[in-house]
Every structure is written in structure tokens, then in C-alpha cells.
mmCIF file of the N, C-alpha and C atoms, coordinates in Angstrom:
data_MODEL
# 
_entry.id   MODEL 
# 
loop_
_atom_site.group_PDB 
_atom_site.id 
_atom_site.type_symbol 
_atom_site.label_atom_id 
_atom_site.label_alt_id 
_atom_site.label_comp_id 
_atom_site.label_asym_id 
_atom_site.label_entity_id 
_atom_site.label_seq_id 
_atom_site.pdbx_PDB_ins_code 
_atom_site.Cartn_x 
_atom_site.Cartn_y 
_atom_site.Cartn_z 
_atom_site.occupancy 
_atom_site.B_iso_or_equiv 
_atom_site.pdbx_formal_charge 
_atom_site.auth_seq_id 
_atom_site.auth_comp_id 
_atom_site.auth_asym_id 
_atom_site.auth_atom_id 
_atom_site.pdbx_PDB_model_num 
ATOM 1   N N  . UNK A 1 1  ? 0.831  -1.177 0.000   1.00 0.00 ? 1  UNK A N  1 
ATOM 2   C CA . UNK A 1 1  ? 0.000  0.000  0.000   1.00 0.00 ? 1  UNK A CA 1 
ATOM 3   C C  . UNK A 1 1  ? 0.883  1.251  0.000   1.00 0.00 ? 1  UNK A C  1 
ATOM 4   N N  . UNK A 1 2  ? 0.741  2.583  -0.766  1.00 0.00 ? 2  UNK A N  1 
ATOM 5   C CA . UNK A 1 2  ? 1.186  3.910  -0.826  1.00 0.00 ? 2  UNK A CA 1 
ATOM 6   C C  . UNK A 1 2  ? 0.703  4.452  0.745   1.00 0.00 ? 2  UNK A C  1 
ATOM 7   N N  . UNK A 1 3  ? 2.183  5.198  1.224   1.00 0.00 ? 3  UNK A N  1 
ATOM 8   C CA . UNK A 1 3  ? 1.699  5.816  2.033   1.00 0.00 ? 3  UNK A CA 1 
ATOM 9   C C  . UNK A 1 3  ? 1.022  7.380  1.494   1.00 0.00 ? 3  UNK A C  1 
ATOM 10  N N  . UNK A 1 4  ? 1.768  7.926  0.326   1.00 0.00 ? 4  UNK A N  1 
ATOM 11  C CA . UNK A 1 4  ? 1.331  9.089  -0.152  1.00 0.00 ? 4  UNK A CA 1 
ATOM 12  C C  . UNK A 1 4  ? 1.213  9.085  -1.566  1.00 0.00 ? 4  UNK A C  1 
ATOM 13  N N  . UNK A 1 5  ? 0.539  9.619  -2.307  1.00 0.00 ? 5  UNK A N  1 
ATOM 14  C CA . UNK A 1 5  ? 0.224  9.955  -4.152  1.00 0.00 ? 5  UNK A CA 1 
ATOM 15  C C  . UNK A 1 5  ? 0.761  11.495 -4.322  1.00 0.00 ? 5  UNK A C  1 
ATOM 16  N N  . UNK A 1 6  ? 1.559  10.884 -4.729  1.00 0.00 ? 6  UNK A N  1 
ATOM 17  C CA . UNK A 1 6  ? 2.104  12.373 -5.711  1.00 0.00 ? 6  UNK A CA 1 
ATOM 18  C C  . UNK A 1 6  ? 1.741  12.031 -7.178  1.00 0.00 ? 6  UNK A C  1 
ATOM 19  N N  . UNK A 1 7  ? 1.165  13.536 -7.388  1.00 0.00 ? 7  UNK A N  1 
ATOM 20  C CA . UNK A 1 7  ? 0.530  13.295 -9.343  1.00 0.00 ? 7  UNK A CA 1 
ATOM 21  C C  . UNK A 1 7  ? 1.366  14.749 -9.415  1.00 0.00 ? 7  UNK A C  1 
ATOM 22  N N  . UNK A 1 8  ? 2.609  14.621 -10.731 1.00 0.00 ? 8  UNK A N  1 
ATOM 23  C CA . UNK A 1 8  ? 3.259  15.650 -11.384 1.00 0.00 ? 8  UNK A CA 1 
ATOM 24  C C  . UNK A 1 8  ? 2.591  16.080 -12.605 1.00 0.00 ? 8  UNK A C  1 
ATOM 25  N N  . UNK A 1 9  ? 1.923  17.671 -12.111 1.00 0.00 ? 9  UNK A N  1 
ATOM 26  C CA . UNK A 1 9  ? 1.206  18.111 -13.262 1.00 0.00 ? 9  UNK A CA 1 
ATOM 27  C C  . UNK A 1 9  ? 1.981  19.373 -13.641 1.00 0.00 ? 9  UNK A C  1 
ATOM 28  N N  . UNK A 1 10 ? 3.192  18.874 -14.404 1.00 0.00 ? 10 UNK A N  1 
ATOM 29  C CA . UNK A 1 10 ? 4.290  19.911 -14.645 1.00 0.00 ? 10 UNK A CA 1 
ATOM 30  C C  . UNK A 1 10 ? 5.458  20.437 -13.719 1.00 0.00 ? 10 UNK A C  1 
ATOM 31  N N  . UNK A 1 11 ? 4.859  21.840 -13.833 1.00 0.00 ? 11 UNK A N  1 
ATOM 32  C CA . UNK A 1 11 ? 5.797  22.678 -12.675 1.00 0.00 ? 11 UNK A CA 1 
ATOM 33  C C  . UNK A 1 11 ? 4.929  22.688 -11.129 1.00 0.00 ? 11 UNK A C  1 
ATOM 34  N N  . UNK A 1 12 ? 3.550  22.295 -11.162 1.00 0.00 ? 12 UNK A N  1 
ATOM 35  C CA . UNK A 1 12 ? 2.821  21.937 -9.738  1.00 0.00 ? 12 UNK A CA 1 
ATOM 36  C C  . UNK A 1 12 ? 3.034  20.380 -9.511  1.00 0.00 ? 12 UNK A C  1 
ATOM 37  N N  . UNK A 1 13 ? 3.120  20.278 -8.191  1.00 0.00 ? 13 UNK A N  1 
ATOM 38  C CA . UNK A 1 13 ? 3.055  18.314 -7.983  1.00 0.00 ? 13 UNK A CA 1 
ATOM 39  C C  . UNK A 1 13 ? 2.033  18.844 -6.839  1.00 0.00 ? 13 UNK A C  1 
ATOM 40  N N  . UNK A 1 14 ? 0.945  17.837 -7.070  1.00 0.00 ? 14 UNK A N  1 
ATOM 41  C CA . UNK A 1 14 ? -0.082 17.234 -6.018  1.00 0.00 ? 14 UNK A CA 1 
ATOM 42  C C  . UNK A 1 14 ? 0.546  16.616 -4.766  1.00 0.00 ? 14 UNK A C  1 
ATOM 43  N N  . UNK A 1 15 ? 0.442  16.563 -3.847  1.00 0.00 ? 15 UNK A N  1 
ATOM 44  C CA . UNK A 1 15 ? 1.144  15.336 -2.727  1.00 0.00 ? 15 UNK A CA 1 
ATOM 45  C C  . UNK A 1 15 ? -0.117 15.065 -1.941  1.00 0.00 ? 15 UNK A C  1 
ATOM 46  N N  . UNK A 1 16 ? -0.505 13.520 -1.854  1.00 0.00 ? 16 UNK A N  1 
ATOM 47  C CA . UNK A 1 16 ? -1.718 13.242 -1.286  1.00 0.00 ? 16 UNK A CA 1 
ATOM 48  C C  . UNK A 1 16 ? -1.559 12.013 0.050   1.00 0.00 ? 16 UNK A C  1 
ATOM 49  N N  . UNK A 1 17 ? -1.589 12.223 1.173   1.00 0.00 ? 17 UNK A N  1 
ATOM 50  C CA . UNK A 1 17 ? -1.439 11.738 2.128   1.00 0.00 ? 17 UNK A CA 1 
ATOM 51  C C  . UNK A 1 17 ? -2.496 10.762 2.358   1.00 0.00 ? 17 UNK A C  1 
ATOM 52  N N  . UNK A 1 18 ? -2.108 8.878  2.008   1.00 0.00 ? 18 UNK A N  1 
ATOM 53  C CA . UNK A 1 18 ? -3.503 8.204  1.815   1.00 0.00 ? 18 UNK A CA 1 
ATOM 54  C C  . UNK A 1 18 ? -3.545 7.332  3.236   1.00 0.00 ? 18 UNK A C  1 
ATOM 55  N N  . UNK A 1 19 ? -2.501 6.530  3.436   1.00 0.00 ? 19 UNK A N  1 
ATOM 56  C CA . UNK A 1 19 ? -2.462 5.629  4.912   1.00 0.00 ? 19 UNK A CA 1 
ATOM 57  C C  . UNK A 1 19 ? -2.387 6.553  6.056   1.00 0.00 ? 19 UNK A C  1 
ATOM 58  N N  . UNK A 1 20 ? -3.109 5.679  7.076   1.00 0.00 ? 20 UNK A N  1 
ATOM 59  C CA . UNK A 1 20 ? -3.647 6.759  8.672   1.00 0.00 ? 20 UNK A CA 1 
ATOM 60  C C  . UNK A 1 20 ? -2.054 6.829  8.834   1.00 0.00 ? 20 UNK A C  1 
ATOM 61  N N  . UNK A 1 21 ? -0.965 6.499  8.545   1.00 0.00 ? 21 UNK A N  1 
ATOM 62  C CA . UNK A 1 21 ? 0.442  7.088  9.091   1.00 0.00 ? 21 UNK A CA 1 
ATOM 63  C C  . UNK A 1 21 ? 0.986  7.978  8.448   1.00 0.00 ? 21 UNK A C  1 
ATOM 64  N N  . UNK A 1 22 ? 0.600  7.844  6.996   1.00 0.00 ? 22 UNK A N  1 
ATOM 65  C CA . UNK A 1 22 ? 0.678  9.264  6.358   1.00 0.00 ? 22 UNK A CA 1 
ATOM 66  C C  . UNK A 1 22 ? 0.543  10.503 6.930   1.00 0.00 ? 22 UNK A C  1 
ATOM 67  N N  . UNK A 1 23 ? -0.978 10.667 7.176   1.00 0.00 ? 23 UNK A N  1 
ATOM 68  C CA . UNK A 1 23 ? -1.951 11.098 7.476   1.00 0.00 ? 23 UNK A CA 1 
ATOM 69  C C  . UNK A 1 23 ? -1.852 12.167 8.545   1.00 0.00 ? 23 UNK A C  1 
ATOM 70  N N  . UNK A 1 24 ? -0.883 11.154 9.611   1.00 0.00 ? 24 UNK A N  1 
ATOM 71  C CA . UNK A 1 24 ? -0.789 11.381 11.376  1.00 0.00 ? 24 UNK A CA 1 
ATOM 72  C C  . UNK A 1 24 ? 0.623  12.155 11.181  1.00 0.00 ? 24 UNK A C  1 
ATOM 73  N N  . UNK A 1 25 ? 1.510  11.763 9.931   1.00 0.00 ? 25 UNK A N  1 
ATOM 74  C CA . UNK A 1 25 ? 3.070  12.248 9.724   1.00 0.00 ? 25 UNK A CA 1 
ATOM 75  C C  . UNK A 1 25 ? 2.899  13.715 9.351   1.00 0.00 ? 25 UNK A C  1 
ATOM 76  N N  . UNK A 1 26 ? 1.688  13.941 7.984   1.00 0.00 ? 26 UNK A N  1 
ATOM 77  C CA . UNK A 1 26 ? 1.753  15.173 7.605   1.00 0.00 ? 26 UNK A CA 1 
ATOM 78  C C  . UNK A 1 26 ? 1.089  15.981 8.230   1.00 0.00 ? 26 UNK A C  1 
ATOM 79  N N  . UNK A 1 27 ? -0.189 15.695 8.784   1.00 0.00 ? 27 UNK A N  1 
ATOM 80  C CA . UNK A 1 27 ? -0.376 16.877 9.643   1.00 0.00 ? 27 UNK A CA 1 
ATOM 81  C C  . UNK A 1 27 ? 0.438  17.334 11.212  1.00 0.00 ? 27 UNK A C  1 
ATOM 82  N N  . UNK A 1 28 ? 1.189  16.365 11.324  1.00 0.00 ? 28 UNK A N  1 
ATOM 83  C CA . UNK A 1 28 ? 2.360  17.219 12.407  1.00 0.00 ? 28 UNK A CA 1 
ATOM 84  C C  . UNK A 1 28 ? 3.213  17.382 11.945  1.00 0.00 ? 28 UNK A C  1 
ATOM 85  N N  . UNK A 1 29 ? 3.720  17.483 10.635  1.00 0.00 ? 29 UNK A N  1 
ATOM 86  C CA . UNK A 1 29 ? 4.867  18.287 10.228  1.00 0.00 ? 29 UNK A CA 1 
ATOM 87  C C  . UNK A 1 29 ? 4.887  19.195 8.866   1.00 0.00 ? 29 UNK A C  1 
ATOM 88  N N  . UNK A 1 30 ? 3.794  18.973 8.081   1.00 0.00 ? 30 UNK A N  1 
ATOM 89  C CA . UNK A 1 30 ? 3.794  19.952 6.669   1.00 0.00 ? 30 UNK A CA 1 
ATOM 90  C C  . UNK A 1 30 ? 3.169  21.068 7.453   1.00 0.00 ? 30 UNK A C  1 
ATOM 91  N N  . UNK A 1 31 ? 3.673  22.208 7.092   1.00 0.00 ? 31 UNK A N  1 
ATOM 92  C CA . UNK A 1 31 ? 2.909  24.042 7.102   1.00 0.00 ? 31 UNK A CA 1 
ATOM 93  C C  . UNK A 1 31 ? 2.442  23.845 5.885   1.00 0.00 ? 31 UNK A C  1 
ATOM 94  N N  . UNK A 1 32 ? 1.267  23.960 5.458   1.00 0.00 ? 32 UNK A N  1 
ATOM 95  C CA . UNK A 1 32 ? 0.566  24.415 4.341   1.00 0.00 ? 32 UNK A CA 1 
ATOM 96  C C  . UNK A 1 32 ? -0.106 25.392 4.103   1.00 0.00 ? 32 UNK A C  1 
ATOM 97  N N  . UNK A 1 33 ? -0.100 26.302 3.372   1.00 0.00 ? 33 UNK A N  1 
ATOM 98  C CA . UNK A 1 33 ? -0.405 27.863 3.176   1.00 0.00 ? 33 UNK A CA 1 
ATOM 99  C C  . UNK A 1 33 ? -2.097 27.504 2.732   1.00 0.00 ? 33 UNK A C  1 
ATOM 100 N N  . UNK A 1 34 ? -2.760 27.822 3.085   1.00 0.00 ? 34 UNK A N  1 
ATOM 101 C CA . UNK A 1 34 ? -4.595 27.971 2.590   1.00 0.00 ? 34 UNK A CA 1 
ATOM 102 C C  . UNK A 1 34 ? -4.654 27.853 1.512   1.00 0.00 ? 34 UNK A C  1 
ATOM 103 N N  . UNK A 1 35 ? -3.738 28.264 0.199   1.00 0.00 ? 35 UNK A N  1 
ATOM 104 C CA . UNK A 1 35 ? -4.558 28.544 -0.967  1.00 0.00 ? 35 UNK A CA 1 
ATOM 105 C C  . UNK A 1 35 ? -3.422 27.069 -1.635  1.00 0.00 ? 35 UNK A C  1 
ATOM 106 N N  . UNK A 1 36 ? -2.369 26.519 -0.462  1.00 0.00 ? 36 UNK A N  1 
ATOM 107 C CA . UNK A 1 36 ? -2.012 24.838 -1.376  1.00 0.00 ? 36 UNK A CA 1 
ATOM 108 C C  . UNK A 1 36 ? -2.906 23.991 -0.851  1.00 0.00 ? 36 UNK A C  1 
ATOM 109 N N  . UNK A 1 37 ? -3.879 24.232 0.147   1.00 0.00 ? 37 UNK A N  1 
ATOM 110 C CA . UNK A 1 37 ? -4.594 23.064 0.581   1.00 0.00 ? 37 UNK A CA 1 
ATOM 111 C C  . UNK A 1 37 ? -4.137 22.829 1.722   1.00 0.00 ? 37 UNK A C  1 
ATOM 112 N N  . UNK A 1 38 ? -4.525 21.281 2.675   1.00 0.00 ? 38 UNK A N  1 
ATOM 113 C CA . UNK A 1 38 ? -4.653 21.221 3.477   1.00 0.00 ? 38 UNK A CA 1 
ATOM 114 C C  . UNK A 1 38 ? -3.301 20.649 4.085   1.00 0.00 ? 38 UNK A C  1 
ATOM 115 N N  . UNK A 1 39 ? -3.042 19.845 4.683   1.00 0.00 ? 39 UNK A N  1 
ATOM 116 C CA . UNK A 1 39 ? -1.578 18.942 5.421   1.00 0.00 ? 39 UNK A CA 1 
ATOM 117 C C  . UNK A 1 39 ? -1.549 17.810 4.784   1.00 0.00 ? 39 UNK A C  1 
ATOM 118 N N  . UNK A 1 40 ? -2.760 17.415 4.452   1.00 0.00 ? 40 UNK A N  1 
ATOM 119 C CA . UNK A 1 40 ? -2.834 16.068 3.897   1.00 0.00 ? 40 UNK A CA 1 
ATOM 120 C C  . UNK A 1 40 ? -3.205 15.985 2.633   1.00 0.00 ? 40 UNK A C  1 
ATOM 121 N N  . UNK A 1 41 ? -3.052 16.919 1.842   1.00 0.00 ? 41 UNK A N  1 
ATOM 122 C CA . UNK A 1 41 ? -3.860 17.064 0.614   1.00 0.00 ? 41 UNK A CA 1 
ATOM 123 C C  . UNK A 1 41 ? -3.352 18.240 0.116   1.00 0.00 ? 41 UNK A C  1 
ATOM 124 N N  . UNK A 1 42 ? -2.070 18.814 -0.393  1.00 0.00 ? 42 UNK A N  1 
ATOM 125 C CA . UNK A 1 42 ? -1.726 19.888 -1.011  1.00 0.00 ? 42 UNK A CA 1 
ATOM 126 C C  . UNK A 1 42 ? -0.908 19.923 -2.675  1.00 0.00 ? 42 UNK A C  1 
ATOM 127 N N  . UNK A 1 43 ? -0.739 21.158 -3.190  1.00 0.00 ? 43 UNK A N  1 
ATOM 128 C CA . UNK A 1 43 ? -0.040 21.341 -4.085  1.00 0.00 ? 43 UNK A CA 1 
ATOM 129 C C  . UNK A 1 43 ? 1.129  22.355 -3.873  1.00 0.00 ? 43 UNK A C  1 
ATOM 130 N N  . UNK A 1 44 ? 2.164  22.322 -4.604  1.00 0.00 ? 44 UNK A N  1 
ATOM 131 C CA . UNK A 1 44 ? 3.817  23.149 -4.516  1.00 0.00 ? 44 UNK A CA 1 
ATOM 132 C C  . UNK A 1 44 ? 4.352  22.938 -5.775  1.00 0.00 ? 44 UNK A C  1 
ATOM 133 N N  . UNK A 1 45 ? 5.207  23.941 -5.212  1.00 0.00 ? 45 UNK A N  1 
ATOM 134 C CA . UNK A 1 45 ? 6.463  23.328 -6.475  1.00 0.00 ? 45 UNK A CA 1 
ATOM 135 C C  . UNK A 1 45 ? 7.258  22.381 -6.749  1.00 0.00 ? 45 UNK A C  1 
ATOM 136 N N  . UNK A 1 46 ? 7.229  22.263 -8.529  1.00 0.00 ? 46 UNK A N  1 
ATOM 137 C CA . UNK A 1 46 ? 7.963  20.477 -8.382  1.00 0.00 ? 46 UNK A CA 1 
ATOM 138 C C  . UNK A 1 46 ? 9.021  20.580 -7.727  1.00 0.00 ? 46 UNK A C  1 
ATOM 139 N N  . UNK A 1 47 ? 9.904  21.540 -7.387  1.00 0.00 ? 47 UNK A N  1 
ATOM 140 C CA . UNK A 1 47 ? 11.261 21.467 -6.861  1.00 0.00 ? 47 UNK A CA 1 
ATOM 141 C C  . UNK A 1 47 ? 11.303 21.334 -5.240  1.00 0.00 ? 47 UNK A C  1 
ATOM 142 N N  . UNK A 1 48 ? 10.517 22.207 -4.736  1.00 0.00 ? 48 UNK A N  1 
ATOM 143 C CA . UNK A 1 48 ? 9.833  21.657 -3.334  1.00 0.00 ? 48 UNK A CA 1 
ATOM 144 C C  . UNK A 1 48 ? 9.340  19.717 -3.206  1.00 0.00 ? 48 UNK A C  1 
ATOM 145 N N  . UNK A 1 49 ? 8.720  19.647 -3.972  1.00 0.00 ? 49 UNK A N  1 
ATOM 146 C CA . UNK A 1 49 ? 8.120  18.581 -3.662  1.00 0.00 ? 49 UNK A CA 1 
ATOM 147 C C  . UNK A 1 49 ? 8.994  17.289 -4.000  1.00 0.00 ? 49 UNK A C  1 
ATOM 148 N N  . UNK A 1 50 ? 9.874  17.814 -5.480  1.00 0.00 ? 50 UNK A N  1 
ATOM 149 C CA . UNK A 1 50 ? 11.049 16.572 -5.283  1.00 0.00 ? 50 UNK A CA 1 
ATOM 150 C C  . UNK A 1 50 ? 12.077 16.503 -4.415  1.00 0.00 ? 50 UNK A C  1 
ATOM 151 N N  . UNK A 1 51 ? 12.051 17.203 -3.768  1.00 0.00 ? 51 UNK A N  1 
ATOM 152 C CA . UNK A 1 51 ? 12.676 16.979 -2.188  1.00 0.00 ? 51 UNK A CA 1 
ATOM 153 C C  . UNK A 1 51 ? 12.102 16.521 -1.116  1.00 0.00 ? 51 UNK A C  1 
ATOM 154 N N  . UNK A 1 52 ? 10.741 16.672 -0.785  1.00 0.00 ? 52 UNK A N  1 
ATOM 155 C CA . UNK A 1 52 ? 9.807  16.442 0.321   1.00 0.00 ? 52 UNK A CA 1 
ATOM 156 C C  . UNK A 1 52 ? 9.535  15.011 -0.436  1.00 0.00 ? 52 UNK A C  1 
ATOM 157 N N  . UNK A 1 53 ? 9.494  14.464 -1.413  1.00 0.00 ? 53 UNK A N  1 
ATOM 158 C CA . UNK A 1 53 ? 9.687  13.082 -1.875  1.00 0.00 ? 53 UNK A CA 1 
ATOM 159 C C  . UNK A 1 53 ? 10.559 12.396 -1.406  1.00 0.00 ? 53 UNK A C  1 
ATOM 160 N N  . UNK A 1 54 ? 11.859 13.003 -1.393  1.00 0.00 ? 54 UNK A N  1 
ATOM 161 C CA . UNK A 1 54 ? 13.460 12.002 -1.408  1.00 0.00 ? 54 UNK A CA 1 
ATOM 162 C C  . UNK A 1 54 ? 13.216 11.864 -0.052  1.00 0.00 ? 54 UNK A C  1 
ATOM 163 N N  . UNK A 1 55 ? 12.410 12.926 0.965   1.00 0.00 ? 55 UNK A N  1 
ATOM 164 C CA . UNK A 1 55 ? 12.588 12.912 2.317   1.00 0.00 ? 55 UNK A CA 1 
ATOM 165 C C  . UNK A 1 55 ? 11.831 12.081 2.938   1.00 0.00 ? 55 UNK A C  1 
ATOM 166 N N  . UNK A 1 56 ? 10.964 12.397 2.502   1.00 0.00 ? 56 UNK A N  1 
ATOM 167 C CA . UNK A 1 56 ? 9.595  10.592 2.614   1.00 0.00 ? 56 UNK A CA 1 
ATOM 168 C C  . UNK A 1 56 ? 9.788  9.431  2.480   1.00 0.00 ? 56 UNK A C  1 
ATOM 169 N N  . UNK A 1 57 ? 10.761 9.545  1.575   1.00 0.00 ? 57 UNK A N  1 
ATOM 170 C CA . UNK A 1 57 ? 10.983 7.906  1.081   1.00 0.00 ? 57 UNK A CA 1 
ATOM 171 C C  . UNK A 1 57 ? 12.460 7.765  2.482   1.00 0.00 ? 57 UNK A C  1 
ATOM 172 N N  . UNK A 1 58 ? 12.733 8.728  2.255   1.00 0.00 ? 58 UNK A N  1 
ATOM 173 C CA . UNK A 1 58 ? 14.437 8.097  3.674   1.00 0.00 ? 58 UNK A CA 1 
ATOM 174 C C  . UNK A 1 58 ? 13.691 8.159  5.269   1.00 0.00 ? 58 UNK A C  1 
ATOM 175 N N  . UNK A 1 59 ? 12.201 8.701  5.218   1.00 0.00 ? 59 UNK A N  1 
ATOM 176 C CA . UNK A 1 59 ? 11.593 8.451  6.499   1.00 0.00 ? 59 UNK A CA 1 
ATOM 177 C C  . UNK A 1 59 ? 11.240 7.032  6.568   1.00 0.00 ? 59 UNK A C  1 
ATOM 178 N N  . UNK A 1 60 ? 11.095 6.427  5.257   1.00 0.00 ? 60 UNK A N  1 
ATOM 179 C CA . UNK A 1 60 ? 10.937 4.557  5.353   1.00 0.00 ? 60 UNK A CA 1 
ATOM 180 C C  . UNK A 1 60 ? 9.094  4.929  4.672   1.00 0.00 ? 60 UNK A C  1 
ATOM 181 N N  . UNK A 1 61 ? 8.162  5.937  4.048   1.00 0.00 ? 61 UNK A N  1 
ATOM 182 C CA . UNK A 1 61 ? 6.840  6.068  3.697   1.00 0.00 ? 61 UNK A CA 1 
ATOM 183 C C  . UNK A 1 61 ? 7.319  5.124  1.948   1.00 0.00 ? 61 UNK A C  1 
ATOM 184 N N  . UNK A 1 62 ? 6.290  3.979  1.558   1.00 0.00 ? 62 UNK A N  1 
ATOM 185 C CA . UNK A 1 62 ? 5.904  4.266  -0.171  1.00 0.00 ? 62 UNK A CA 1 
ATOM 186 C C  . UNK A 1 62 ? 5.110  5.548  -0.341  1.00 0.00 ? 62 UNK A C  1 
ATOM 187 N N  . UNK A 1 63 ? 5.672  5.962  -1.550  1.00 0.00 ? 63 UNK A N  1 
ATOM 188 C CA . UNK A 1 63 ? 5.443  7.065  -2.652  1.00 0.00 ? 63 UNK A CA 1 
ATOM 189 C C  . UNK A 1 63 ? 5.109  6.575  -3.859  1.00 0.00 ? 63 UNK A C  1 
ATOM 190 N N  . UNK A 1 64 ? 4.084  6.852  -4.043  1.00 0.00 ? 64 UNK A N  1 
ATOM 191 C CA . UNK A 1 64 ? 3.881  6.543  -5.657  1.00 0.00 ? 64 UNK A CA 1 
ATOM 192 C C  . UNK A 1 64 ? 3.050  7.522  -6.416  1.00 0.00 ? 64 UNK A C  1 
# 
């Protein structure tokens, strides 16, 4: 099972927090600004987010 869905729609990436450990990870540690959405459910930049990827995956989360 994915702990999170990232969908790359260009220069925005989606990051979607799906397993309850996901879930429990991102809302105590993502800041998300109102207009990317929520902790568990946001959008950024791909360059932001291909880092908050590499960092997910060395926390031990699947990404897909």
C-alpha cells in the first residue's frame, strides 16, 4: 500500500497523504499555506516537492 500519491502536473506536484500514518506524519509536520490546501492534501512546487519526496521515502513512507 502507498503511504502518499504524488501526481506531477508539470511545474505543480499534487502530494496526497492516503495511509492513517501518512496522514498522522503530515499533519504534524507539513505548514501548508490555505490557498495549497490542506496537510494532507496539497499542491507546490515540483522542486519543493522533489525533495519532500526524497525525504519521505528516507523516512521509510511508499510514494507513488
Amino acid at each position: 500500500m502507498t503511504d502518499f500519491e504524488v501526481f506531477d502536473n508539470g511545474s505543480v506536484w499534487t502530494i496526497k497523504a492516503v495511509s492513517d500514518s501518512a496522514k498522522q506524519f503530515a499533519e504534524e509536520n507539513f505548514e501548508v499555506e490555505p490557498w495549497q490546501g490542506v496537510s494532507i492534501h496539497f499542491s507546490t512546487d515540483w522542486r519543493v516537492a522533489r525533495d519532500l519526496v526524497r525525504q519521505l521515502v528516507d523516512e521509510g513512507f511508499k510514494v507513488g
